[in-house]
C-alpha positions in Angstrom: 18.4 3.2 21.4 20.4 3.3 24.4 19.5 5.2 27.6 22.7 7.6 26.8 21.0 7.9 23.5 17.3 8.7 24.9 18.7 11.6 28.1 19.7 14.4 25.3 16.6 14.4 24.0 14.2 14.6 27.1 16.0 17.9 27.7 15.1 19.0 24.1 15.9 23.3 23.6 12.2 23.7 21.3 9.1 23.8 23.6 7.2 22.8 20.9 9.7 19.7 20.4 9.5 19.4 23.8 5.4 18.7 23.7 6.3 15.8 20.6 8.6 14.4 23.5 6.0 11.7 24.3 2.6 10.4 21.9 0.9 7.1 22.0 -0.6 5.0 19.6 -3.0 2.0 20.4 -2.6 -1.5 19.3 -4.9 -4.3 18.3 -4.9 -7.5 20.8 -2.8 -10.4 19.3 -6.4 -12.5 19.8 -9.3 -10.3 18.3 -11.2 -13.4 19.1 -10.8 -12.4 22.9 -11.6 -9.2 24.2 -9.3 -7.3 26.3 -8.4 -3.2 27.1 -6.9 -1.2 24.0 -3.2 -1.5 24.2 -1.2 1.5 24.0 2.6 2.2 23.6 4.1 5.3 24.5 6.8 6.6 22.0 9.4 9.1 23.5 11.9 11.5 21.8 12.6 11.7 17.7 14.6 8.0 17.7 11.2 6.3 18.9 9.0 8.4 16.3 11.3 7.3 13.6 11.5 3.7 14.2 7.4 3.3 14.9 7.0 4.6 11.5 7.3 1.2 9.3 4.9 0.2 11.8 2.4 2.4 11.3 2.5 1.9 7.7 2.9 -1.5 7.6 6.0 -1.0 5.4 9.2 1.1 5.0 8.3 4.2 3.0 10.9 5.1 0.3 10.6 8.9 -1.7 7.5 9.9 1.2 6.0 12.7 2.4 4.2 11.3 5.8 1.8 13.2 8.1 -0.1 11.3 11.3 -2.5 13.5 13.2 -2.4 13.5 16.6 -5.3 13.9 19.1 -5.7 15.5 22.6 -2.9 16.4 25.3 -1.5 13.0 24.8 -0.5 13.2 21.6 -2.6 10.2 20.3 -2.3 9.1 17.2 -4.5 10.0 14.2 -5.3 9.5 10.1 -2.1 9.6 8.6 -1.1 10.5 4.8 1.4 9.2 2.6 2.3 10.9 -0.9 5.7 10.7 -2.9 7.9 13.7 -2.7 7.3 16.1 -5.5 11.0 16.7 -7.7 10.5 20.7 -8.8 10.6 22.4 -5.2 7.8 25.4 -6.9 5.3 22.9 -6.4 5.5 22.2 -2.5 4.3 25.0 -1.0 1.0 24.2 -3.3 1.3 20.5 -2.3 2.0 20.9 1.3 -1.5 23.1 1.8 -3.6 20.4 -0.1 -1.6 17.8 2.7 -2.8 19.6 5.6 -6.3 20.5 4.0 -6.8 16.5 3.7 -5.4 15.6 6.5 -7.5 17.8 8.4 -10.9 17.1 6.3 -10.1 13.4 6.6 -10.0 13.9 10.8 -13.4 16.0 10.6 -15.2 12.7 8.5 -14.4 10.5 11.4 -15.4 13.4 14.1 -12.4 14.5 15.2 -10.7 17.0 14.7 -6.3 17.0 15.1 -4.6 19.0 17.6 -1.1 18.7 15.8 1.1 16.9 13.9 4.0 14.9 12.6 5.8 14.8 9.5 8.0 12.8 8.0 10.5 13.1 5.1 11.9 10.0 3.9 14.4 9.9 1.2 17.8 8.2 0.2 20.1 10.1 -1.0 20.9 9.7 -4.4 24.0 9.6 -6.4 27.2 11.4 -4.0 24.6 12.8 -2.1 24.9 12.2 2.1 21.4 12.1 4.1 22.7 15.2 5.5 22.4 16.4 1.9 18.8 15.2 2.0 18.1 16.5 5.0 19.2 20.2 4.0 17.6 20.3 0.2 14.6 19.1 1.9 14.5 21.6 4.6 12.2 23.6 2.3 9.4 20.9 2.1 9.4 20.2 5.9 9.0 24.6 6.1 6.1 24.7 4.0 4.5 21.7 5.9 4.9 23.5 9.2 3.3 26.8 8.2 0.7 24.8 5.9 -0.4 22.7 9.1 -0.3 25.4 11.5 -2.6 27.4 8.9 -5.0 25.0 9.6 -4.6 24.8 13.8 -2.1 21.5 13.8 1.0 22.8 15.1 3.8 20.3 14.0 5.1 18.8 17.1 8.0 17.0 14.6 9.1 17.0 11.6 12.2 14.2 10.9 14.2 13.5 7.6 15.0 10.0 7.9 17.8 8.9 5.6 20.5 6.7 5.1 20.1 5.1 8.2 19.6 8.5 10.0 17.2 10.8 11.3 17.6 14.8 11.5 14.7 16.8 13.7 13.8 20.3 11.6 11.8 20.7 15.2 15.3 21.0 17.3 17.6 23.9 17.3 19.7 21.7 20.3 22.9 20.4 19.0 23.0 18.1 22.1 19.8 16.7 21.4 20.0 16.7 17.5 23.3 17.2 15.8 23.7 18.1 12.2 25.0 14.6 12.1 21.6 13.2 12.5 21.5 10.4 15.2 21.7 6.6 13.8 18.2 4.8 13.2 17.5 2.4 16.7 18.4 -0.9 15.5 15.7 -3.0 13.2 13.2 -4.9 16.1 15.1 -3.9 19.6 12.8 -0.8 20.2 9.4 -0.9 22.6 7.3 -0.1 19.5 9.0 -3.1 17.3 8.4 -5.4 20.9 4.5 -4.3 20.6 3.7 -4.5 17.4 5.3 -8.1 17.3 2.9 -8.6 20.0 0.0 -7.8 18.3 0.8 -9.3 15.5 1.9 -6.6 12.7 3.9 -7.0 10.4 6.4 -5.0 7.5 5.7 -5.8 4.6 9.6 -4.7 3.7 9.9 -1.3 1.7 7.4 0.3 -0.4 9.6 0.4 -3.6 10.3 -3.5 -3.0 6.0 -3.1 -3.0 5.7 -1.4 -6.0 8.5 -3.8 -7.5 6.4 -6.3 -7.3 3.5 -4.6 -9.6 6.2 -3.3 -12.2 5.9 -4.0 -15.7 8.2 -6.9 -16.9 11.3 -6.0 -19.4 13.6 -6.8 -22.1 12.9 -9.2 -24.9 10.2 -11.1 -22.5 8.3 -7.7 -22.7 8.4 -7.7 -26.4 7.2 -11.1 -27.1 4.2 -10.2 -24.8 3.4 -7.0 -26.7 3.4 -9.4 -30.0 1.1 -12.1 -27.7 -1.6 -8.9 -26.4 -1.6 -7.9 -30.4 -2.2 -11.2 -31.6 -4.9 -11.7 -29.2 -6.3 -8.5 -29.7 -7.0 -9.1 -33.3 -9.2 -11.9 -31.9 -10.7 -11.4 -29.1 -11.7 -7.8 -29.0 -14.2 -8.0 -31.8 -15.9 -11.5 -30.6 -16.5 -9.4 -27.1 -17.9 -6.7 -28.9 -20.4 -9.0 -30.8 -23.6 -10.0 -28.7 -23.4 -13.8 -29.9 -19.9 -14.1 -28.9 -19.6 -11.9 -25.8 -20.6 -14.3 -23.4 -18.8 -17.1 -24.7 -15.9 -15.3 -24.6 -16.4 -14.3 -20.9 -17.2 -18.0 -20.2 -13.8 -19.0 -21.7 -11.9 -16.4 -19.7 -12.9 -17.6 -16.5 -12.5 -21.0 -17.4 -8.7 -19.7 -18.7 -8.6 -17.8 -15.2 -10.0 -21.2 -13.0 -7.2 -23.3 -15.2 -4.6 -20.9 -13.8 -5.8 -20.9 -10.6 -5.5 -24.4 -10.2 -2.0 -23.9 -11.4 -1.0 -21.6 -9.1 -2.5 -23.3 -6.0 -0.5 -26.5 -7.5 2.7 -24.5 -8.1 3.6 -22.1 -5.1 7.3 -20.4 -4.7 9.5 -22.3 -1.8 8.8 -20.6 1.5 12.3 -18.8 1.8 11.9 -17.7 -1.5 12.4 -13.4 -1.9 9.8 -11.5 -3.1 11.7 -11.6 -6.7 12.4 -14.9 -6.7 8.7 -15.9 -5.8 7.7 -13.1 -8.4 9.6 -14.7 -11.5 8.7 -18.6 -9.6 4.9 -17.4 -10.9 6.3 -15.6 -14.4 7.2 -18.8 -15.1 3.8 -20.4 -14.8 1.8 -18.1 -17.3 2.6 -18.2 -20.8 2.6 -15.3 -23.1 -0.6 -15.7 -24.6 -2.3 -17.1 -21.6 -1.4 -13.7 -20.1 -2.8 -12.1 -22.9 -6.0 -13.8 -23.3 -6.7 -13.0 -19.6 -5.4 -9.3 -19.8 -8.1 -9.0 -22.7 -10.9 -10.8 -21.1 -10.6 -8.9 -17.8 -11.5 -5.7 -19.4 -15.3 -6.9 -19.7 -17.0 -5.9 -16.0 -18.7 -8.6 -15.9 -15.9 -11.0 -16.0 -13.4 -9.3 -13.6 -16.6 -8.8 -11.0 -16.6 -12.8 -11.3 -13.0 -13.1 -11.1 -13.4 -11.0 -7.8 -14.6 -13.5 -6.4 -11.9 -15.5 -5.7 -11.2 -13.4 -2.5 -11.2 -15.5 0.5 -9.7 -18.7 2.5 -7.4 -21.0 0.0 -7.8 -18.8 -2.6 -6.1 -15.3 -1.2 -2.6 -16.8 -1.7 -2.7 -18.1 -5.1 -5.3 -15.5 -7.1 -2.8 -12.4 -5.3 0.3 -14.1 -7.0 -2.0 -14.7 -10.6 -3.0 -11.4 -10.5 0.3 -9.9 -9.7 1.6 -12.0 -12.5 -0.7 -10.8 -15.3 -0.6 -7.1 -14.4 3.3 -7.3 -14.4 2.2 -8.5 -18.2 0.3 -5.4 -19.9 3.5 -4.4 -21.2 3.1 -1.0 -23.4 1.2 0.2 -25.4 -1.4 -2.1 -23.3 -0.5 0.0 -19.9 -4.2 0.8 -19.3 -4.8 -3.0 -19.3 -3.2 -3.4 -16.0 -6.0 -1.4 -13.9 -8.2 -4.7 -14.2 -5.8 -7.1 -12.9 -4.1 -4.8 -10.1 -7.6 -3.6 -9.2 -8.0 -7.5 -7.9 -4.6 -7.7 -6.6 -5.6 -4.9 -4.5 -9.4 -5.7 -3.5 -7.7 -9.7 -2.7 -5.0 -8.2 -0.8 -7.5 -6.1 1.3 -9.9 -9.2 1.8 -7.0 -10.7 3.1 -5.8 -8.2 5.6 -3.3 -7.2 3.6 -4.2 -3.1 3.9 -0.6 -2.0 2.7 -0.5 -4.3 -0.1 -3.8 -3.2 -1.5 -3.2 0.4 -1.4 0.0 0.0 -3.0 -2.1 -2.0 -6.0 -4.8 0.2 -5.9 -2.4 3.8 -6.2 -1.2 1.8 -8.9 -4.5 0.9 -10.9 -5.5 4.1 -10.3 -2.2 5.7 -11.9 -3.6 3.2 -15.3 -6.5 4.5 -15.3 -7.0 6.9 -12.8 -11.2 6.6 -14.5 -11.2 2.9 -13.1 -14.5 3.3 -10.8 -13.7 -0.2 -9.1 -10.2 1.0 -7.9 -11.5 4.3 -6.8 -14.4 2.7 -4.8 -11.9 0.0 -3.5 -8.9 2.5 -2.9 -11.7 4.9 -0.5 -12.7 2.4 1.3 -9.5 1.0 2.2 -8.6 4.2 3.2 -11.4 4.8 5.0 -10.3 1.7 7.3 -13.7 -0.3 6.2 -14.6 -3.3 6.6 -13.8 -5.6 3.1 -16.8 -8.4 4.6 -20.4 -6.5 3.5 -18.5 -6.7 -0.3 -17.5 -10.4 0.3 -21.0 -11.2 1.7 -22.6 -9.8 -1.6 -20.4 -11.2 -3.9 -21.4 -14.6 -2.1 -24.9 -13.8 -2.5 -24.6 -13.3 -6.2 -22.9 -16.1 -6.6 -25.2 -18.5 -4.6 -28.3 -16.7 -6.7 -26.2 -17.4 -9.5 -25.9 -21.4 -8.8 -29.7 -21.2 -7.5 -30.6 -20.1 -11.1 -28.6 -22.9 -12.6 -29.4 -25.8 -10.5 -25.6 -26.4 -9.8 -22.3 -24.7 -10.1 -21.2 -24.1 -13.4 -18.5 -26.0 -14.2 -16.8 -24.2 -16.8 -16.8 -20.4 -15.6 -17.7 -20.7 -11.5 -14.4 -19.6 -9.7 -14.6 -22.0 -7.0 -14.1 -24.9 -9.5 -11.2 -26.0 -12.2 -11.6 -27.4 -15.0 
């Protein structure tokens, strides 16, 4: 943004934009091995907000509702939520209060409680539609957020639409300061907040459908000689891991299938300029159909997706997130459920990882499978909840190590640290 850009809008009409002028939000040091003060970045005017939004995400929301709470006369950042924007306008008055009431609930649990605000609406505009078109049939939504916030004592400082490359204020009556043109979004990486987060090492993770894309169920005839793989295997598998003699063999054969494709994987990564669809069909290439459905089958028993788990750190992040990406793009329908197994992993080996947008994106999506799935929802809180993923990896070693100690040695055939 240049500084002709930035003087409109430090003049701002709305006293309560006026107070949104200036917030900060504090960054990690790019060394968390060496200690050092907090880092903050002030963010100034609507054009700042908008472009330190990827960042505080970790990726580009598309279709989003996004609230941040903001703390004390500085405006610090908060919590923030993220939820797609509801289609049938009835419902988001309804949605808006249940927003503010978690947003303001999930502030209490960590002892402190907002003072205000932001919201953003993020949509593109669909077919001959203009972001100003956006803007206006989503004035609405950013109306009931307002009054639903300041219901619960969070004025709304802000509240953006950011689309097509623009951003409009609903905060602003000032044409000066914010036209009905919208302003242009600052340029990708030239703002301070882009500078600092660079700095401390985050990172986008591109847009959230390009995310989602990546979890999406395969198509065309592929899809349909999976659904014939799953119903062969089903036939076969399903009643040997009901049966108490078989069970166990049958788990013992899934991980071995699961340490054979792991060995494949780590053997067999995409180029590093690949794009994330390229690198996605790179690994469809390495599973078979009914290697896919084998594993989709076995990982339905606890116990073998709890061992599976536990390739979740070092060497193995890489290679066990692109296998499990891989088979959950598999469960093709009418085996839809089937895919809570393997994108619960993708999502609790993305979060071991540091991969925090990744793994909520896998775990919403598990949890849309089967929204039941107790692993996702225990995974999906406390990823939320910004815990740490280590006491889980720590007992998952332990049970592993009792697990050798009992044996005498690794076993060979089923122990996810080995191949076959």
């Amino acid at each position: 943004m240049t500084q002709r850009d930035r003087e409109p809008a430090e003049g701002c009409a709305n006293p309560q934009a006026e107070q949104a002028r200036s917030h900060q939000i504090a960054l990690p040091s790019a060394d968390a091995a060496v200690p050092s003060p907090r880092r903050e970045v002030r963010l100034r005017g609507p054009s700042e907000l908008a472009d330190a939004l990827p960042y505080l995400l970790g990726f580009h929301p598309d279709d989003s509702i996004v609230v941040v709470a903001l703390h004390g006369e500085r405006g610090r950042f908060g919590g923030r939520l993220r939820i797609g924007i509801g289609g049938n306008p009835e419902e988001w008055q309804a949605l808006s209060a249940q927003i503010a009431a978690c947003l303001a609930s999930n502030a209490r649990a960590r002892g402190r409680r907002p003072d205000g605000a932001l919201v953003f609406l993020c949509k593109e505009p669909g077919t001959g539609e203009t972001g100003h078109d956006v803007m206006e049939r989503l004035r609405p939504l950013a109306q009931c957020l307002r009054v639903a916030c300041g219901e619960r004592d969070m004025p709304v400082y802000e509240a953006l639409c950011l689309s097509a490359g623009r951003y409009w204020s609903y905060c602003c009556p000032d044409p000066v300061c914010c036209p009905s043109t919208g302003r242009p979004m600052a340029v990708p990486g030239t703002s301070v907040m882009a500078a600092a987060a660079a700095y401390a090492g985050l990172q986008v993770r591109g847009s959230l459908r390009e995310m989602q894309q990546r979890l999406e169920v395969i198509d065309s005839t592929f899809a349909e000689q999976q659904r014939r793989a799953l119903d062969s295997a089903s036939a076969t598998i399903l009643p040997r891991m009901l049966s108490p003699d078989d069970s166990e063999v049958v788990r013992a054969e899934t991980l071995r299938l699961a340490a054979k494709l792991m060995a494949r994987f780590r053997e067999f990564p995409p180029s590093g300029d690949s794009s994330a669809g390229a690198a996605d069909a790179h690994d469809d290439g390495l599973l078979s159909h009914q290697e896919a459905a084998m594993l989709i089958h076995g990982l339905q028993d606890r116990g073998t997706r709890d061992r599976a788990a536990e390739w979740m750190e070092g060497a193995d992040i890489a290679p066990a997130l692109r296998l499990w990406r891989a088979v959950a793009r598999r469960c093709v329908a009418p085996f839809t459920e089937h895919a809570a197994a393997p994108l619960t992993l993708a999502g609790w080996v993305a979060w071991s990882g540091g991969d925090e947008p990744s793994a909520r994106v896998a775990l919403d999506k598990a949890l849309r499978s089967d929204p039941k799935y107790v692993f996702a929802q225990l995974l999906h809180r406390a990823c939320n909840d910004g815990l740490d993923p280590e006491p889980l990896r720590h007992c998952m070693r332990k049970q592993r190590d009792a697990r050798d100690e009992a044996s005498g040695q690794p076993d060979q055939r089923t122990d996810p640290r080995t191949a076959p």
